[in-house]
C-alpha positions in Angstrom: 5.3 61.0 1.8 3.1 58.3 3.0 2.3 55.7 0.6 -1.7 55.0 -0.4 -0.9 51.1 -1.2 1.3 48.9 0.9 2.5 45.4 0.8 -0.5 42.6 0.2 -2.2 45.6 -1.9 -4.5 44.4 -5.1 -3.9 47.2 -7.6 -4.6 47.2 -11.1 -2.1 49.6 -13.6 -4.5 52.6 -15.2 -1.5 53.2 -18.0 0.8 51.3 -20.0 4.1 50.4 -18.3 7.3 50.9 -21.2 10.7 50.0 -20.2 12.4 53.2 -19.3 15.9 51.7 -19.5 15.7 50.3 -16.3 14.0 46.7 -16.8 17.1 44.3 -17.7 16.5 42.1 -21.3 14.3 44.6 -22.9 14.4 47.5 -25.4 13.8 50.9 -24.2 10.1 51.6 -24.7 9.1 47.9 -24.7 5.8 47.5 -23.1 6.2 45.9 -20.0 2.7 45.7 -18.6 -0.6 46.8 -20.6 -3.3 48.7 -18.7 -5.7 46.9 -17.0 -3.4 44.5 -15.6 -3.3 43.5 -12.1 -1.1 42.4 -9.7 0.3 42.7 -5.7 2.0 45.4 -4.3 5.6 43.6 -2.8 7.3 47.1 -1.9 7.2 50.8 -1.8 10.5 52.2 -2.3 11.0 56.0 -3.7 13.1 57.3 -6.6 14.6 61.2 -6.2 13.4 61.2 -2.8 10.5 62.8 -4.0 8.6 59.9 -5.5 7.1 56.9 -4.3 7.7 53.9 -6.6 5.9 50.9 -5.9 7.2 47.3 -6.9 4.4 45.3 -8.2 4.1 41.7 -9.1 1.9 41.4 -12.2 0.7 37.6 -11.5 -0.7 36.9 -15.2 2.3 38.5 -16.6 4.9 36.8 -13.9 6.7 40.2 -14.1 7.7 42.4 -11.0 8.1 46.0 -12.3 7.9 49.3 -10.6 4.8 51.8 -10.9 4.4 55.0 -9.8 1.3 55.8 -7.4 -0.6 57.8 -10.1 -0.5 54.6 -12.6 -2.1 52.6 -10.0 -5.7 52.3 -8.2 -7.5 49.6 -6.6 -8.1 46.7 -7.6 -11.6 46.7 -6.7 -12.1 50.8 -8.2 -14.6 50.8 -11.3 -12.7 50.1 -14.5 -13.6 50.2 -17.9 -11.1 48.3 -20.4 -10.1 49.4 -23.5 -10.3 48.0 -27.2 -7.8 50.4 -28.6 -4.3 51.8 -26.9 -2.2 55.2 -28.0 -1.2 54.8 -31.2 -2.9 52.2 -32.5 -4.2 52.2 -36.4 -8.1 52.7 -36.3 -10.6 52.8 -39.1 -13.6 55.9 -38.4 -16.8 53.6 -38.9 -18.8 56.9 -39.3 -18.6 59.9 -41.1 -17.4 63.1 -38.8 -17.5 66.8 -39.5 -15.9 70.1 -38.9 -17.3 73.7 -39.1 -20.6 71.5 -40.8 -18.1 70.0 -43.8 -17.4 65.9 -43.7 -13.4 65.3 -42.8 -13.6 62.2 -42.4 -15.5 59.4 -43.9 -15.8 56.1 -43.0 -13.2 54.2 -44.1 -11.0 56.4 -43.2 -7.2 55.6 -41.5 -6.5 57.2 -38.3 -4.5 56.8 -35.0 -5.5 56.6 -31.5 -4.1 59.8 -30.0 -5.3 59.0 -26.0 -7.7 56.5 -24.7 -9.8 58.6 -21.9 -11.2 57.1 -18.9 -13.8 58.9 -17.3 -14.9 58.6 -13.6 -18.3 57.5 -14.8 -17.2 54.7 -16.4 -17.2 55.9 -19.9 -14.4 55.6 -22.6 -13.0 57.7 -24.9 -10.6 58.0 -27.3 -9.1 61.0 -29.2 -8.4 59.9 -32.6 -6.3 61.3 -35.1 -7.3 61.7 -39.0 -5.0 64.0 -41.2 -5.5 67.4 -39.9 -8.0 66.5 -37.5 -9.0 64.9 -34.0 -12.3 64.0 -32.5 -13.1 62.7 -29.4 -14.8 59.2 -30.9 -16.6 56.7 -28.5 -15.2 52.8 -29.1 -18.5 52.2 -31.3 -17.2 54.7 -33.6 -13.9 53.1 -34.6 -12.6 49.5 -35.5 -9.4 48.4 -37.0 -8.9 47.9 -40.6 -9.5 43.8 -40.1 -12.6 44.5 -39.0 -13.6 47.3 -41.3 -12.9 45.1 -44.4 -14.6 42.1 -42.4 -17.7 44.6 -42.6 -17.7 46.0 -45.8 -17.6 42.3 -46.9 -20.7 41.5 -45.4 -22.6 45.1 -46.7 -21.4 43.9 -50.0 -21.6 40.4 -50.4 -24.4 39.4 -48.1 -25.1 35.4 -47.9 -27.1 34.0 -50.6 -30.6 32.8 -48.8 -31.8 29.1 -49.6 
């Protein structure tokens, strides 16, 4: 195994880093480090013999933690950030269909099922309502802040002078 980064390396972490069990002081499945992050390579180490495991600094963070090669590209690779991570409660601002019947309308609570970066540059996101999951662009979701921020405004536009 010969490792793509090495010590010096600018990298910046593609997924979200959760404590495994192995990052002293915090609960297992903490995040650690969000996507998007960062940071130097200090080490390149390998876990199971099989796996190479590399021990970067996150400077903005001023946290050291250990990322697998396939979490991690260059610093200086195309990347697109993301509004929204797994999980998080999303509002559909649009209506969507299935089979030519409306599912969901906007308004509508749902969860991020996977945030989808794509070599081009665009982002996705698979989002789950009920029964159902589309593959959204960011424009087509908000979070419920921002929804009743906007349904305030359609509805109580400022009074002109």
């Amino acid at each position: 195994m010969k490792p793509v980064y090495e010590y010096g390396d600018e990298v910046r972490l593609i997924r979200n880093v959760r404590n495994d069990g192995t990052f002293p002081g915090k609960d297992v499945g903490e995040l650690l480090i969000r996507r998007g992050a960062c940071g130097v390579v200090y080490d390149v180490g390998t876990y199971l013999q099989d796996q190479l495991i590399y021990r970067v600094h996150f400077l903005n963070d001023n946290r050291t933690v250990g990322c697998r090669e396939e979490e991690l590209i260059p610093v200086t690779a195309p990347w697109t950030d993301s509004r929204f991570e797994f999980r998080d409660a999303i509002v559909a601002r649009v209506r969507m269909f299935s089979a030519g019947q409306q599912v969901v309308a906007p308004g509508d609570a749902g969860e991020v099922a996977r945030v989808i970066h794509e070599d081009n540059g665009d982002l996705w996101y698979f989002v789950s309502f009920a029964d159902y999951t589309f593959r959204v662009p960011e424009a087509a979701i908000v979070t419920a802040a921002e929804w009743t921020a906007e349904q305030a405004d359609i509805t109580n536009p400022a009074l002109e002078h």
